[in-house]
C-alpha positions in Angstrom: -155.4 13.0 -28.8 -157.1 14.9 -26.2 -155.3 14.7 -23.0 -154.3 17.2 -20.2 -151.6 17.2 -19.3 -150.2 16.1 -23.0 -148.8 12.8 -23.5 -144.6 12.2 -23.6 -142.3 10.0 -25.0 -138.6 9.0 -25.0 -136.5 7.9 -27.5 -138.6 8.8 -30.2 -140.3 12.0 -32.1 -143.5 12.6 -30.8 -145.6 15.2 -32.1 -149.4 15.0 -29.8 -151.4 17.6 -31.2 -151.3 16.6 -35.3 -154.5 17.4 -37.1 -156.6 14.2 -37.7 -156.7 14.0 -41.4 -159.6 11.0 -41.0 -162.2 12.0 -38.1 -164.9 9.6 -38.8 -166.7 6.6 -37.3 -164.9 6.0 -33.8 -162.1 8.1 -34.6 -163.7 11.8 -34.1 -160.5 13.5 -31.9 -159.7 16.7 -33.5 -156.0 15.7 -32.9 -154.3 12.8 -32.8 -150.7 11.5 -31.3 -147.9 11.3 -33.8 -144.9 8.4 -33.3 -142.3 8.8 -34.7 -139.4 5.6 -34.8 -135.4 7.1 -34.0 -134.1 3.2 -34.6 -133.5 2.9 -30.8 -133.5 -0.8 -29.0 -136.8 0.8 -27.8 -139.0 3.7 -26.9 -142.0 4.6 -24.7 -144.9 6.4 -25.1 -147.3 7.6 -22.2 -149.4 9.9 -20.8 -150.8 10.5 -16.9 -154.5 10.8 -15.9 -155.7 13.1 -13.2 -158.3 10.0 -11.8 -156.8 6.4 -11.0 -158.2 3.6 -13.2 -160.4 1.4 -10.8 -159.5 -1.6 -12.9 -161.1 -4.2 -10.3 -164.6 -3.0 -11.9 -163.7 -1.9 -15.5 -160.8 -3.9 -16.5 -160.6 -3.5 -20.0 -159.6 -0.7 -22.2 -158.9 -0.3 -26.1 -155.9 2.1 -27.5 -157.3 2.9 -31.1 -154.1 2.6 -33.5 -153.7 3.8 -37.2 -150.7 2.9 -39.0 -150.0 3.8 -42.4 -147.0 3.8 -44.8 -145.5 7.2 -45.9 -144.8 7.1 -49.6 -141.3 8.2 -49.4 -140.4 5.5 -46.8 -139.5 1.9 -46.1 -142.2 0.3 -44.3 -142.2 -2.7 -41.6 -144.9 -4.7 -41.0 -146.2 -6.5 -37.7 -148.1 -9.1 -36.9 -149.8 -9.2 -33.4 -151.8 -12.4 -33.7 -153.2 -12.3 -30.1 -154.5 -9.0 -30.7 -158.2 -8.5 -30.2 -160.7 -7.0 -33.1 -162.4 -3.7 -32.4 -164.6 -2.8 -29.6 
């Protein structure tokens, strides 16, 4: 996760400098952001940009997500059926 200033969150743990244990492919960030659920109604995550996004010329973006279930944990599962493959 390679942002200046570092990204923030509320009500949840977020850690934004973990190691990337799997920098391969499209995934080659030497850190990565770390969310961590506290049970809340909700949280947010973000993170501010120094340059505004012209979005009337390049209106699409992608947010790369891994999610994986640690072993000594219950795990949900979602389903986001509108979502869009890989770009």
């Amino acid at each position: 996760m390679e942002l200046s200033p570092p990204g923030y969150g509320d009500n949840c743990n977020l850690n934004t400098a973990l190691s990337n244990r799997f920098p391969q492919g499209i995934n080659t960030s030497a850190t990565v952001m770390e969310y961590g659920d506290v049970g809340g109604q909700y949280a947010n995550v973000g993170f501010d940009v120094s340059n505004n996004f012209d979005l009337s010329t390049n209106h699409t973006f992608a947010i790369k997500i891994y999610a994986f279930r640690w072993p000594d944990r219950e795990s949900e599962q979602s389903s986001l059926p509108q979502a869009a493959g890989w770009r």
